[in-house]
N, C-alpha and C positions, 0 to 999 in steps of 0.2 A: 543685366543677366539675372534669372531669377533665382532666389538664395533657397538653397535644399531645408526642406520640412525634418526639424533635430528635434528628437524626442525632449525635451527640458520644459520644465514649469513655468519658465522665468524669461525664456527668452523671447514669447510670443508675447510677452505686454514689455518689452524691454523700453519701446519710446512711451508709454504713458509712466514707467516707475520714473526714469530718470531725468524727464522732462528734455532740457536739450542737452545731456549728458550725450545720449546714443543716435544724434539726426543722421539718421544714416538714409538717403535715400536709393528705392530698390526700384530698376526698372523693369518694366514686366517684357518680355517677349510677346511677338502679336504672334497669332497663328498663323495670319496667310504667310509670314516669312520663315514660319517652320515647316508648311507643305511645302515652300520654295526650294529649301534646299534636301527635303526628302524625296522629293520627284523625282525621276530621271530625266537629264537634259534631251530634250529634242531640236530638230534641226527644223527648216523650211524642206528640204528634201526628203523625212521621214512624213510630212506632211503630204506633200505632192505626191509620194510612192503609197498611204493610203495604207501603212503598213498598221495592222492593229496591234494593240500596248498589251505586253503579256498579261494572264489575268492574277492576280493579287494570290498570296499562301492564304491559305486557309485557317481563319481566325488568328491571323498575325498580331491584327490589334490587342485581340482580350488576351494572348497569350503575354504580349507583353507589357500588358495592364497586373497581369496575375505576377509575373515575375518581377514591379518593379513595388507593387502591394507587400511582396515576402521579402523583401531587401528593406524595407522602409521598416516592417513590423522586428526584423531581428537586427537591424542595424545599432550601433550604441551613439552616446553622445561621445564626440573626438574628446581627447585628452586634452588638445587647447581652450576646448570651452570648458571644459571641469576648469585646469587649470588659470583662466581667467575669471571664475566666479570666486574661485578658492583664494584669487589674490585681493578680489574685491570686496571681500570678509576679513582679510586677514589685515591689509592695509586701510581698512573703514572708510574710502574716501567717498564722502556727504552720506557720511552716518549721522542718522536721525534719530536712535531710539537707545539708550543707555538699558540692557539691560544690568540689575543690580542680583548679585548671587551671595553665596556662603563667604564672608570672612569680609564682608562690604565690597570686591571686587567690581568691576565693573564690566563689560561686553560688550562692545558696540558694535551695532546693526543699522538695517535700513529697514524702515516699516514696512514697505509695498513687499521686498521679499517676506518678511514674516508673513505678510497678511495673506499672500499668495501659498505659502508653503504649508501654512497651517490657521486652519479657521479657528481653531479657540484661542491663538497668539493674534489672529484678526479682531477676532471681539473683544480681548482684552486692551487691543492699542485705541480701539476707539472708544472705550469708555476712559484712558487713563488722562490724565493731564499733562496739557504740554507748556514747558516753561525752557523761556532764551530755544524755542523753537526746537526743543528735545524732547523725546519723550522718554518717560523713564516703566520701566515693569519689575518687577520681580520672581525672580525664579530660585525658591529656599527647598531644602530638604534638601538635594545631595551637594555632592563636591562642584566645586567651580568648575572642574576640568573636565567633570560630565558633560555639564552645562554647554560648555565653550564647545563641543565635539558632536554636539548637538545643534549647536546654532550652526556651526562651520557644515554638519550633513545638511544641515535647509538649503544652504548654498551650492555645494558641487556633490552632494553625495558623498565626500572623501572621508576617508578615517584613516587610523595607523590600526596596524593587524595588535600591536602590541596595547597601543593605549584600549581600544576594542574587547580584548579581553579583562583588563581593568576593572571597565565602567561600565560592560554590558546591563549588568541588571540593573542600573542606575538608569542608562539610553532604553529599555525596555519600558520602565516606568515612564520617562519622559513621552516615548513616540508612543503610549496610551493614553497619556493625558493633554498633550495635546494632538491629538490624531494623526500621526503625519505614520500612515500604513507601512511605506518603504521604509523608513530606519526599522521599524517593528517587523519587515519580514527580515532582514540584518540580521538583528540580532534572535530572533528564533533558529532561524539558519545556524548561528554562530554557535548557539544553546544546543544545538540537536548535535551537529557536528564533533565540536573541540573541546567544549568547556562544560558538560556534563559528566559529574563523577558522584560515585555513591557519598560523598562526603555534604554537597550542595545540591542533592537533587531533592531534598525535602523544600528546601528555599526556592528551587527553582518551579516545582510542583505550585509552590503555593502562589509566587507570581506568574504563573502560567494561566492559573484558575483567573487573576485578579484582573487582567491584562486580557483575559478572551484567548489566549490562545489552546486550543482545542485538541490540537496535534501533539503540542508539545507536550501537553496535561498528561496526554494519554503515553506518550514516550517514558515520561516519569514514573507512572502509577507501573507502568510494563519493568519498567527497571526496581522498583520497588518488591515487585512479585517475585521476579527471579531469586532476589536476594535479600530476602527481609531480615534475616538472622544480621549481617553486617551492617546493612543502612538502619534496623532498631538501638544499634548501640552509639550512631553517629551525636552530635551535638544538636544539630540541626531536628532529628526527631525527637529529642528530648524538651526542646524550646519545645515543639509542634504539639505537642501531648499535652504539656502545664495551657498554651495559650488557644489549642484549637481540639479538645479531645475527639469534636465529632468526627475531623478529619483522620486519627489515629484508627478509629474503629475502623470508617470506610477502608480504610487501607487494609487493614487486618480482615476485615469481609472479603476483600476481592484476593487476599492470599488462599482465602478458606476455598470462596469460589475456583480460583483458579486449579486449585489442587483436586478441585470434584469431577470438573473441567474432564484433566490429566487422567483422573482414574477412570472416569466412564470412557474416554477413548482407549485406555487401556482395556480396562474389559470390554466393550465393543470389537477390538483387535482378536481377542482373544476368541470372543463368541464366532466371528466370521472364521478363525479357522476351525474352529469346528464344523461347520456348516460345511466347510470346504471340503473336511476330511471327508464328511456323509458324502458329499457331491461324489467327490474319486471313488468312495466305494463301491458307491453303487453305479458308476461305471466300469468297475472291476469284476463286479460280481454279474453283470450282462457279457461280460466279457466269458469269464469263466465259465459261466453255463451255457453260450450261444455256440462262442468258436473255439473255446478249451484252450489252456494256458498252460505251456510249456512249463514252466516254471515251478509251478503247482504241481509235486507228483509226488511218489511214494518217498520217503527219506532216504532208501539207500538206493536211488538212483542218479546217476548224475547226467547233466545236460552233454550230449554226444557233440564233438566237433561243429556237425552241420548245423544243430539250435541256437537259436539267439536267444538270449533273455527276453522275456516278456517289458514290453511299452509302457506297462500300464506298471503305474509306483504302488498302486492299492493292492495288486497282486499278493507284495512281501506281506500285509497287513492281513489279509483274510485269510491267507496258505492256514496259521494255525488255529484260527478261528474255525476256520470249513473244517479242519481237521478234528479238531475237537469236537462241533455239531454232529460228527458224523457218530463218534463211536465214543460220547456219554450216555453214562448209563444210571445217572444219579434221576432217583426216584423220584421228584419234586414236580409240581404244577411249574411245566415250562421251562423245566430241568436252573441248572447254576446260573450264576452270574454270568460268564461266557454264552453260555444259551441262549439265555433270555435279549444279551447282544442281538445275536445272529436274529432271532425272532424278529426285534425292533428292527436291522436291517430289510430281511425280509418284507413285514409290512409297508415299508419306506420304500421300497421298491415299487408295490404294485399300486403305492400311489400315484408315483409319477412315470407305472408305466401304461399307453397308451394303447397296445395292443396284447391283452393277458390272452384270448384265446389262442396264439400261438408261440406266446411267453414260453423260453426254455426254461426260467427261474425258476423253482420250486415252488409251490402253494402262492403262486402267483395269484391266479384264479378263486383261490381259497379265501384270500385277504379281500378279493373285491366282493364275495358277495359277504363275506364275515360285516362289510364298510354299510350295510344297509340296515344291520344292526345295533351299529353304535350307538351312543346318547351323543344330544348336541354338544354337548362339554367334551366330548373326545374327538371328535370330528373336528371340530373350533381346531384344538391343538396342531392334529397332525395337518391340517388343512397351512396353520403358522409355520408350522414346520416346512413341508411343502414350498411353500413362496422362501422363503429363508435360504433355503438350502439350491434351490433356482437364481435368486437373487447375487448369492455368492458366487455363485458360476458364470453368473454373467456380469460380473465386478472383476472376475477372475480375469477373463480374456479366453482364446481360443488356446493361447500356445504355449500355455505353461503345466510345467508338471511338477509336483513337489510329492517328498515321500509322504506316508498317512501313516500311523500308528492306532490300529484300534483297540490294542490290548491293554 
């Protein structure tokens, strides 16, 4: 019977590692004995009656070529083969390779899994020297129980959630140095998740940079930004300052940046409602002049039973606007500050309106030939304006209404 394709590093050269540790021999199935039994049985009488064989579904095969492709690509390795690799590490039986760690401890392994699991533990067993048919390496700088948690992930992938947290940034630096990707997305995983706090995220910042990982650099510097008041007082950036100052600046740039960031979307916010408000006015004020607005009347009148308040939110905004324009009498080129509003409305009007010769708007008309006379430098503006104020209306949506204040 033919033995099913398991995702593992180790298990595809398993007879050349062990010699005749694992003779296991594996029979292949033929095909003609697999059409035999997917056929449907016939008779000599289905023969003789000359009855024809229904015809086949419709890409039956590639369908189930595709579905046995997505079952193969998300399936895991069984627990038994983890657990048999894990036992085959842990009981060393024809352990070849002594590694030697902190405190002179010792770690036995088998060469062909290192050599498999990780190519710079491949190149270092073939230069090292083998004596009484052992080979011996060395692995100095962290704790032994890194080490060991390391050599036992080359085997079945396993770890303890507990020891994991421990020794992460110790397994980090190992599965960088010597290449082995999956402990390295582990323990980024583990970094981004659980064991990120503002007290290690300078440490962890810095071996993120050292280790290549990209993601995580970038998780740290974002958590740095939110909170730089807290994580500048930590331990961690006080080492980072005496022995990396360039890195202390970059970080204090991108608080600067990010807070410029913040303000110009602030003011960006800010500017579009305005835009906005011009938008509804001058949808109010076509309103007001075209089909007249309840709303808008003498003050001591009030809206009868039958009126409905006016649709339009710009209505409340220009009631004492219009009212004012109508009956100032202050002497000035273009009269008050209110005025000269209502003016700049106006004009704003009969830019973006499209048919002035039967404009109800007031000095509709008046503003388009007035627009023949401008200099380029004013036209430039209100032309900015224009788009701006169009722009806003169509960010807006069709179906929203919000009050305006133009006063």
């Amino acid at each position: 019977m033919a033995s099913p394709d398991i995702d593992s590093p180790w298990l595809c050269a398993a007879n050349e590692s062990f010699g005749g540790c694992f003779n296991m021999q594996i029979e292949e199935i033929k095909s003609a004995n697999v059409l035999n039994v997917l056929e449907a049985p016939t008779s000599s009488m289905s023969n003789t009656c000359n009855i024809p064989k229904p015809p086949p579904y419709p890409n039956k095969t590639s369908k189930e070529a595709n579905n046995c492709k997505r079952i193969l690509e998300t399936c895991s390795v069984p627990q038994e083969i983890k657990a048999t690799w894990d036992r085959l590490f842990k009981e060393a039986y024809g352990a070849d390779v002594y590694i030697i760690t902190n405190r002179k401890s010792y770690i036995p392994a088998h060469c062909n899994v290192l050599s498999i699991s990780s190519p710079v533990l491949g190149n270092i067993l073939q230069q090292s020297k083998v004596k009484d048919g052992i080979r011996y390496i060395k692995i100095l700088g962290v704790p032994c129980e890194a080490v060991y948690m390391f050599i036992r992930f080359l085997y079945s992938s396993c770890y303890e959630e507990d020891e994991m947290k421990k020794f992460v940034l110790h397994l980090m630096v190992l599965s960088h140095s010597y290449s082995v990707p999956s402990l390295k997305r582990v323990c980024i995983h583990f970094l981004e998740q659980d064991y990120l706090t503002k007290e290690n995220v300078i440490d962890v910042l810095q071996l993120a940079r050292s280790c290549n990982a990209p993601r995580l650099s970038f998780i740290c510097v974002r958590m740095v930004v939110k909170d730089l008041k807290t994580i500048s007082s930590t331990e961690g950036w006080k080492v980072m300052k005496r022995a990396n100052p360039a890195l202390e600046q970059e970080l204090v740039e991108s608080v600067v940046e990010a807070d410029s960031r913040k303000q110009e979307r602030l003011r960006k916010i800010e500017e579009k409602k305005v835009y906005l408000q011009l938008y509804e006015a001058m949808e109010a004020l076509l309103h007001i002049c075209r089909d007249g607005c309840r709303t808008i009347g003498p003050s001591d009148k009030m809206l009868k039973g039958s009126q409905v308040a006016c649709n339009f939110p710009a209505c409340k905004g220009l009631e004492s606007l219009v009212r004012h324009f109508s009956n100032c009498k202050t002497r000035v080129p273009r009269g008050c500050v209110q005025c000269k509003r209502m003016w700049q409305l106006l004009e704003l009007h009969s830019r973006m309106c499209n048919d002035p010769d039967y404009c109800k708007v007031p000095l509709c008309r008046h503003f388009k030939e007035k627009m023949l006379h401008q200099t380029k430098k004013d036209e430039a503006k209100w032309k900015l304006l224009v788009s701006k104020v169009i722009a806003a209306k169509n960010a807006l949506g069709p179906f929203s209404a919000r009050p305006v204040d133009l006063l």
